[in-house]
N, C-alpha and C positions, 0 to 999 in steps of 0.2 A: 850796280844791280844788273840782273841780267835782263838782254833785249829780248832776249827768248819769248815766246809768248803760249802758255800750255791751256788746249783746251778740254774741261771737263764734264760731267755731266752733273748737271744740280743738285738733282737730287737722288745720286749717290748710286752703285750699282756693288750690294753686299756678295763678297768680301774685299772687292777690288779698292772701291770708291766709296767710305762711310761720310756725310757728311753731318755734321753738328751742328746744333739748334744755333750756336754762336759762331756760325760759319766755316769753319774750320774745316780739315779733311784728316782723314787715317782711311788706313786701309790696306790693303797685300799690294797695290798699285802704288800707292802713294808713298810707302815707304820704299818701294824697290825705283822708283821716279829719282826720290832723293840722293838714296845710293850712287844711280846712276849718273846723275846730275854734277856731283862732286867728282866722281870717277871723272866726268867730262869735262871739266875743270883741270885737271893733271895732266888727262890727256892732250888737251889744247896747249898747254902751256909746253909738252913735251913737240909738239910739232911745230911751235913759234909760228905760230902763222898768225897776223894783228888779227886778221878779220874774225879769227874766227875765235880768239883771247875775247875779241869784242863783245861778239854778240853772247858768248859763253857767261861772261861778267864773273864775279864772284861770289852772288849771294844769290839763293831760289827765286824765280819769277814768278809774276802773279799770275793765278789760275782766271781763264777765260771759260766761265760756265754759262751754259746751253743747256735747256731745256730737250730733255731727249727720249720722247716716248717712242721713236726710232732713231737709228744711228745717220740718219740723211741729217740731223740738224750737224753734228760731232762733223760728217766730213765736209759740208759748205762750210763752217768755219777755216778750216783748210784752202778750199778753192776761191772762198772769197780773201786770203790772206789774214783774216782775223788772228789764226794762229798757226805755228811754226808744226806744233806737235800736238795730238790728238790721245786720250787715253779713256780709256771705262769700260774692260774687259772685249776690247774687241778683235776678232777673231783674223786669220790672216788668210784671205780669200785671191782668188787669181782675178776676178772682177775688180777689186780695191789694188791690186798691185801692180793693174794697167795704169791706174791714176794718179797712183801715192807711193811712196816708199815705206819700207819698215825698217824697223830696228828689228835685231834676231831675236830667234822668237822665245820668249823669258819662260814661257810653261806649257803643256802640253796638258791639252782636255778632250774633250767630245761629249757625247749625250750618256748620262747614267740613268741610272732607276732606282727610284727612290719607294720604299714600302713603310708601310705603319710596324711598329714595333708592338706586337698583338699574338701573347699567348692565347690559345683556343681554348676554354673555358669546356670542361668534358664533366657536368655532375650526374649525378648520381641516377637521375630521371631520365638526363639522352642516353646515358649508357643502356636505361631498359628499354628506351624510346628505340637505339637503337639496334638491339638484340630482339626484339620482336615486331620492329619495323612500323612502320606506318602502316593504314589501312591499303590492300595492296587490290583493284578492283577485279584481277583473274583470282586473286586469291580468295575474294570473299564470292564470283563465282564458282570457284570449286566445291567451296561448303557448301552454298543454295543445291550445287548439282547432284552432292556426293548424299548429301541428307533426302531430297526429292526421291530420286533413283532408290536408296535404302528404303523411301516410303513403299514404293510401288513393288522393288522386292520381298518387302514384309507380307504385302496383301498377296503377293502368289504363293509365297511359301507357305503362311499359315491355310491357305486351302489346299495344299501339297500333303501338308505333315502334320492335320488335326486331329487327325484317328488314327494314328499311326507314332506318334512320337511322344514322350509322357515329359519331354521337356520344354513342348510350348502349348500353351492352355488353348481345349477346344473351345474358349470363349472368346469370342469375336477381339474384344479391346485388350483384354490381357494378352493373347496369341498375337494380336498383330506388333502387338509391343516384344512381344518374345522374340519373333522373329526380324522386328524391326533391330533387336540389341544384338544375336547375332548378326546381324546383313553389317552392322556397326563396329565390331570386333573383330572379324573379316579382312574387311575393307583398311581398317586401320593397323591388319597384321599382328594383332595384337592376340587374339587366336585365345582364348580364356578355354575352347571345352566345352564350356558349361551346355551349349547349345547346339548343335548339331543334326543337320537335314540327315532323313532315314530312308526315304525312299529313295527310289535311283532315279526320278525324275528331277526330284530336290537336290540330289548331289549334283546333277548336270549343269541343274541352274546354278547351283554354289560356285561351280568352278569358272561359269561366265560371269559369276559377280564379282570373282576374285580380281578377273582382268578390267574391269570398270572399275573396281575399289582402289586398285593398284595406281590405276590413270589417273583417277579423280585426286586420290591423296599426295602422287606425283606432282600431279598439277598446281595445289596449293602449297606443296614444298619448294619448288621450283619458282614460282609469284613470291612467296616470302623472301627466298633467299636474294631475287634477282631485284628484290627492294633494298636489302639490306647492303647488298654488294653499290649498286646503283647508290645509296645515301651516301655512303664513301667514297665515294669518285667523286661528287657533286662537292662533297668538302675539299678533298684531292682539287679539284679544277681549279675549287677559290681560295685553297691556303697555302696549297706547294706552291714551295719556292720555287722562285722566275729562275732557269737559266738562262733564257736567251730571249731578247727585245722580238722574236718571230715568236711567242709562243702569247705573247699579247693578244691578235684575232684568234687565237683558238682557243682561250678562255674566255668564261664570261667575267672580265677585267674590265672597270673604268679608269681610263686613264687622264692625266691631267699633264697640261703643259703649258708653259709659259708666257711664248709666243708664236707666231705665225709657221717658222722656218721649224721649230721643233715638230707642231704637228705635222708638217709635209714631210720631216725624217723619219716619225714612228709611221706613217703611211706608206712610206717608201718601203720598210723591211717588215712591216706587218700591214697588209692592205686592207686586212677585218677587221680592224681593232676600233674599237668606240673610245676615240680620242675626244675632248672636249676642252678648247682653251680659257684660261684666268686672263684678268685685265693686271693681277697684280700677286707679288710671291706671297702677301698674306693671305689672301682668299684660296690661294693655291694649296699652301699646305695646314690651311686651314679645313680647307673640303679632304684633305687624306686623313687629319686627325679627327675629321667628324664622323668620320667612313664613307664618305661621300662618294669618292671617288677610290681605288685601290691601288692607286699606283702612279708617280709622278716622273715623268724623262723631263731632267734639266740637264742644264753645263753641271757636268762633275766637280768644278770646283765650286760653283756654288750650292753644288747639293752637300757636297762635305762640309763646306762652311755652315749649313742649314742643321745637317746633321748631328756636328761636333763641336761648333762655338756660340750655335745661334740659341742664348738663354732661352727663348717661348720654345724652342722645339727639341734641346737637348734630350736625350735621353726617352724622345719620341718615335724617331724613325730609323731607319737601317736603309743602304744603299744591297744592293740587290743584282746580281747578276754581272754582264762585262762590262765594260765602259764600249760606245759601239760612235762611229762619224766620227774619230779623231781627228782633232783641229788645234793648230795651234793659235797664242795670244800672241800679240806684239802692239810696240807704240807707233803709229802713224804719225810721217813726219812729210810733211808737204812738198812740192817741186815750184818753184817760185817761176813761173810762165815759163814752166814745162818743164827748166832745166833741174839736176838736184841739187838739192839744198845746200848751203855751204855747211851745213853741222851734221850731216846723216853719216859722213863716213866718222866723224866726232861720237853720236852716238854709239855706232856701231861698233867702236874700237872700245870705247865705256862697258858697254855691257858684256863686250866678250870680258875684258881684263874682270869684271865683276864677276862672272861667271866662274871664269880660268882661273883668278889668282888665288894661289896657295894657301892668302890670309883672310880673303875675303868668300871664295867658294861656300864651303861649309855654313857662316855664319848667315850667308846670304840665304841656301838653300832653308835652313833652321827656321830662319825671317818666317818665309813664303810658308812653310808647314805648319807654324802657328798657327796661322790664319785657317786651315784648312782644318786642320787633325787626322784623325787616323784614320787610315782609309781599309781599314781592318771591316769585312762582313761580319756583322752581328749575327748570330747563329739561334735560330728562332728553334724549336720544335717540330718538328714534322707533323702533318696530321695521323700517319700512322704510332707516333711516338706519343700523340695526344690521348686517341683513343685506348694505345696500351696501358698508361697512365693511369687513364681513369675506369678501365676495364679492374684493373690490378687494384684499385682503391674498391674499386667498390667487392673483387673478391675476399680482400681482407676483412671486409667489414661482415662481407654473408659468413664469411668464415668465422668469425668469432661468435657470430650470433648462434652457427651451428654448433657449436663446440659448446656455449650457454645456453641452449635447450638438450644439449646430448648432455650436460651433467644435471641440468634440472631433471630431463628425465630420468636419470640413473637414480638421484635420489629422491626422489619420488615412488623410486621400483622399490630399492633397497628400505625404504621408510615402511610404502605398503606391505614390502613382503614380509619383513621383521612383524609387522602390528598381524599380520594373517597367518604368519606363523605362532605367535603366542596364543593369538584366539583358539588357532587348533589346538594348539596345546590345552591349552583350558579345556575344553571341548572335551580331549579325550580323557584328561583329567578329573572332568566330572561325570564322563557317563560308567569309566571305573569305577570313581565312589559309588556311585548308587546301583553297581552291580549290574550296569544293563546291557542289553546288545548292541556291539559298537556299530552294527551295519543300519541300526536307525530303526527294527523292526520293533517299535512297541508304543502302544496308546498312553493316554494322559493316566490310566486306572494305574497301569505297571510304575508311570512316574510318580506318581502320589504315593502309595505304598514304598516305594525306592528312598523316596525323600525321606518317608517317615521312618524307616528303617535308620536312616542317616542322622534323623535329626537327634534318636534315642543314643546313636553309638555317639555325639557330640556332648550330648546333655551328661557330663560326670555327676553331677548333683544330684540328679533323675527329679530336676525342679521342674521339668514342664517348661522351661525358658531357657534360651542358648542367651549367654550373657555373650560383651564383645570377642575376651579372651577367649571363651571355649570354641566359639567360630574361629580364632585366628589357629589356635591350638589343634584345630581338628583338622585345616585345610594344609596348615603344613604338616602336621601326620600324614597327610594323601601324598606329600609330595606338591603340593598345591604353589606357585610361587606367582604373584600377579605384574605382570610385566610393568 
């Protein structure tokens, strides 16, 4: 067996180091460990050196676990000799490479950005919510100013143009209203006519009402729109996509991270940002699926292993923007009072040939990509593709509703006009029967005599009684036909 002696971290560091209820290990490290290990094995035996056939052995050694809610427990195992070689995704710094040796470095990461997978929800009510905006407070005073001003314009002009004008009443409350509805028609450009100052003193005020009406209705177009433009940006701020880890303090972003050295690197390239550190990667991507927070900077390979193997968050989040503080991994292998190790150049001849070799390259790289998946951006929606969306839904929908009141109305025209056309028919149909003036000029005597004129040329019997047939017989004689 092998004298090696490897040490890990207990309780496992996903994807690298998974550990198992029944102790056991998997993982992207632990499988590439093993690889390596047998590599190390061939290689040893290819350089015949006993010592190092020795300590190599021929079969895996046992793991030396440590308790590691930082990486100082992983490398005192090292300095106090406990173990040979050290592993659980750690990082390959000029600080640790004064102290330790490494093996070359098996995978390249740095810090990613991690987002919730969250279409923006656009119905029917924000779309009118926001097509006429929120209450906008210059906007609602434009109304108070623009309606006031119309008052006190009213009260000059009906004492302007009360004996003078036959289109606003010389009576106090009607006239003010008169002239209050022009100073309103005006002002809003809308210009109907119907009302109009006659005196030249009236005109003069007219035309400085116009540039007050003009301002005032400016003013609440302008409030409206700079709300509605403004609701947009605000969505813009919090739902465009991240391109770049500096655009963190210029949004209002909550950000989440892992440990200590993460948040001092989202500080470092964004100094505004409202970072906030987890004790643990559950509560971590726990607070982005809650909306807690909006936005996670991890190690990129464990954010892709979060993103694309990790069962609870599959098909929840999306990695977002560049990969930024590229770092790479490597196994730490100790210097046995001071000097290097008799196995580092062993290692390091292993994992190149794992690396390099022709049969093993590929299969190896395959390995490590499992673990991780596809490092493919999931492609969200844009906020402006949301709003077009549901602008567009909710047009189809008015659109059909017009098109089902344009043929309600049409047949309703056509129903009315048909029924008002036959009545006139009738109409002119019977006032020819009874010989009258079609322009309506004649009393109840003329119709009484008409009728009875009528009822004799109906009566073929001369029975004094129209039975049914001789009323149906006599109205189609007229020409009579009942719709």
């Amino acid at each position: 067996k092998s004298a090696l002696k490897v040490g890990l971290c207990s309780d496992g560091y996903m994807p690298f180091v998974i550990r198992h209820p029944n102790g056991t290990y998997t993982g992207l490290e632990i499988e590439l460990w093993e690889k390596i290990y047998y590599m190390m094995i061939d290689v040893a035996k290819e350089r015949n050196i006993s010592r190092e056939i020795e300590l190599v052995g021929d079969e895996l050694p046992d793991y030396v676990e440590v308790d590691t809610p930082t990486v100082k427990p992983q490398l005192d195992l090292l300095r106090s000799g406990e173990a040979d070689i050290v592993m659980c995704a750690l990082y390959i710094t000029m600080a640790r490479a004064r102290e330790f040796d490494y093996g070359p470095a098996y995978l390249q990461s740095g810090y990613q950005m991690v987002v919730k997978i969250s279409e923006i929800d656009q119905t029917e009510a924000q779309v009118f919510l926001a097509a006429f905006g929120e209450p906008q407070p210059m906007a609602i005073f434009a109304v108070l100013l623009l309606t006031t001003l119309a008052l006190i314009f009213a009260q000059i002009t009906w004492m302007l143009e009360r004996n003078n004008n036959n289109r606003i009443s010389p009576t106090y409350g009607p006239g003010v209203f008169d002239a209050w509805w022009m100073a309103m028609t005006t002002a809003t450009t809308v210009g109907y006519g119907d009302r109009v100052p006659r005196s030249f003193v009236g005109r003069c005020l007219m035309v400085a009402w116009m540039i007050v009406g003009i301002y005032c209705v400016g003013l609440y177009a302008g409030s409206v729109t700079a709300g509605v433009i403004s609701k947009q940006l605000q969505m813009q701020q919090r739902y465009a996509k991240i391109e770049d880890v500096s655009e963190l303090g210029e949004r209002p972003l909550r950000i989440g991270v892992p440990w200590a050295y993460a948040l001092k690197t989202v500080q470092k390239y964004s100094p505004k940002a409202n970072v906030e550190m987890f004790t643990s990667y559950d509560l971590l991507y726990g607070a982005l699926a809650d909306g807690r927070i909006d936005v996670v900077v991890d190690d990129k390979a464990t954010a892709l292993y979060k993103v694309n193997e990790d069962p609870q968050w599959t098909d929840k989040f999306t990695i977002t923007g560049p990969m930024f503080e590229p770092v790479d991994y490597g196994m730490i292998i100790s210097r046995p009072g001071g000097d290097e190790h008799p196995l580092h150049k062993v290692l390091k001849l292993a994992t190149y040939d794992l690396f390099k070799g022709e049969s093993t390259k590929q299969k190896t790289l395959d390995d490590m990509s499992s673990w991780l998946g596809s490092q493919e951006i999931k492609r969200t929606l844009s906020v402006t593709e949301v709003i077009s969306i549901g602008v567009y839904n909710v047009n189809i929908k008015l659109a059909i509703a017009f098109v089902s009141m344009c043929a309600f109305l049409c047949f309703f025209a056509w129903t009315y006009g048909r029924r008002k056309s036959a009545q006139t028919k009738m109409r002119s149909v019977l006032i020819a029967a009874l010989d009258l003036n079609d322009k309506g000029d004649f009393d109840r005597h003329i119709v009484r005599r008409a009728c009875s004129k009528l009822f004799d040329k109906f009566d073929d019997d001369k029975s004094d009684c129209l039975e049914g047939n001789e009323i149906e017989d006599g109205l189609k004689g007229l020409g009579f036909e009942h719709p």
